[in-house]
N, C-alpha and C positions, 0 to 999 in steps of 0.2 A: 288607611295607611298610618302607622305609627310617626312621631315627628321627636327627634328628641334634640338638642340642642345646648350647647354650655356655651356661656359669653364669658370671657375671663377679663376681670380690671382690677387694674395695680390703683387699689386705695380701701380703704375700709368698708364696709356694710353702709354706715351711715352717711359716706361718701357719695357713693354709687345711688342709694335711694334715694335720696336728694337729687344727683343728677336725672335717676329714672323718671322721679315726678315732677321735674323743670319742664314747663312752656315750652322754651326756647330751645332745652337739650331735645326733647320730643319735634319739634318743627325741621330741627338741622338735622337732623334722623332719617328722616320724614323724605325730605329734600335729598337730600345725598342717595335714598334710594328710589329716584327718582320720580315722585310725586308729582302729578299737575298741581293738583289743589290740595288740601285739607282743613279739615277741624280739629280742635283740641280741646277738652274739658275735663278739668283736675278740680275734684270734688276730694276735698278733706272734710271727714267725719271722726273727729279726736285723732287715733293716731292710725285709724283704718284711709287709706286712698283707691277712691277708682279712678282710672283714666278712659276716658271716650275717644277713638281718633277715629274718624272718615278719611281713606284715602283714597280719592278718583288718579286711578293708573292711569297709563298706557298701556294698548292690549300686547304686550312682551311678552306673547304665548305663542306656542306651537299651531301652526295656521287651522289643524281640527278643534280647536279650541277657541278660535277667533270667532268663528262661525256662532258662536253659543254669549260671547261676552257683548259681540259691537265695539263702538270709538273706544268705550273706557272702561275697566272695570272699579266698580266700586268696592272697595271693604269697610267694614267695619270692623274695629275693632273693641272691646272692653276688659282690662285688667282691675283686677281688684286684688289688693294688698292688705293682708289685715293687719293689727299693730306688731309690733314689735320687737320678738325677747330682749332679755339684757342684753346678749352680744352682740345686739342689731341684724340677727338673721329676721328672714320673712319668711313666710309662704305667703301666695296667693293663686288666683284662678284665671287663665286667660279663655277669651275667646274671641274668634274671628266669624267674619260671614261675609260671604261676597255676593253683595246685594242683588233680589233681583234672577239670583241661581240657588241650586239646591246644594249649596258647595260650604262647609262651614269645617271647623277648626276646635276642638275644646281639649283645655288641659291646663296642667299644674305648673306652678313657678315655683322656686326656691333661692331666694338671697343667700348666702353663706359666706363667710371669712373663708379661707383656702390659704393657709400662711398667710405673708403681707395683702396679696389677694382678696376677690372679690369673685364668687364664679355666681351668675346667675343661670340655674339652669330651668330648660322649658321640656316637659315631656306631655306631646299629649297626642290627639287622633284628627286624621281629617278621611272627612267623608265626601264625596262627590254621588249624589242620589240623581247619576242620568245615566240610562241603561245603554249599555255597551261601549261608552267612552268614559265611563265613571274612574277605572284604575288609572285611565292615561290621564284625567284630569286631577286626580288625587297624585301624579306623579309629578307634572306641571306645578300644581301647589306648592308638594313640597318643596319641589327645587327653586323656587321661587322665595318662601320663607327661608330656607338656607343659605340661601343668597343674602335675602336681608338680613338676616342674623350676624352675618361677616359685615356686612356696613356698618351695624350696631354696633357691634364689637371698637371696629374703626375709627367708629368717629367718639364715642364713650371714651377711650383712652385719648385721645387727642382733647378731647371734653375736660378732663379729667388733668390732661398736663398745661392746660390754659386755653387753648386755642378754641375761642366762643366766637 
């Protein structure tokens, strides 16, 4: 199933990245969409960054879907940013994987100015490899990542007007 997604923030490219590869902006992220636990590790290599997050959910799925996850679901996730044109646009590459299932996530990012603006957007594919609930689980997904994309959204511009 296709995923595509735009996060829109009122500040600059170089603003926004900064935010994106913050600790602390990534954990109130994290939390707001309602994480038990997690990890975090922001690896700068010159001006290229990967981020690593682990988040153990809550199984907040549709009950044929419970069946298959148990107490929590785990994800992983890793984004990698390469460096940076003049403008401070980026590309990079994300992917997710829900640990444990054959259910995983891959696709492209793009940083960009958008007048005063800031859109980052995400398009990419999720797959669910379990026969005969794989579309409804690939549908659960994504409405789950859509979901979190609006807390992103959310709490990045609240990020972004002070409130840490």
């Amino acid at each position: 199933m296709d995923l595509h997604s735009e996060l829109r923030f009122d500040a600059d490219p170089y603003a926004v990245f900064g935010m994106l590869t913050d600790e602390a902006y990534i954990a109130k992220k994290t939390l707001a969409a309602k994480a038990l636990r997690h990890q975090i590790s922001v690896d700068r290599d010159g001006d290229r960054v990967t981020i690593e997050l682990v988040r153990i959910m809550p199984p907040d799925v549709p009950d044929f879907v419970r069946r298959f996850v148990g107490e929590t679901i785990d994800i992983k996730q890793v984004d990698v940013w390469e460096p940076a044109a003049p403008d401070g646009s980026r590309t990079g590459r994300i992917t997710l994987e829900m640990v444990g299932m054959p259910v995983t996530c891959a696709g492209t990012m793009t940083l960009a100015a958008n007048g005063a603006a800031t859109v980052l957007t995400i398009t990419g594919s999720i797959k669910a490899g379990i026969p005969l609930f794989g579309n409804k689980i690939e549908e659960a997904v994504h409405q789950g990542l859509t979901e979190a994309g609006k807390i992103e959204e959310q709490v990045g511009q609240a990020w972004l007007a002070g409130e840490r």
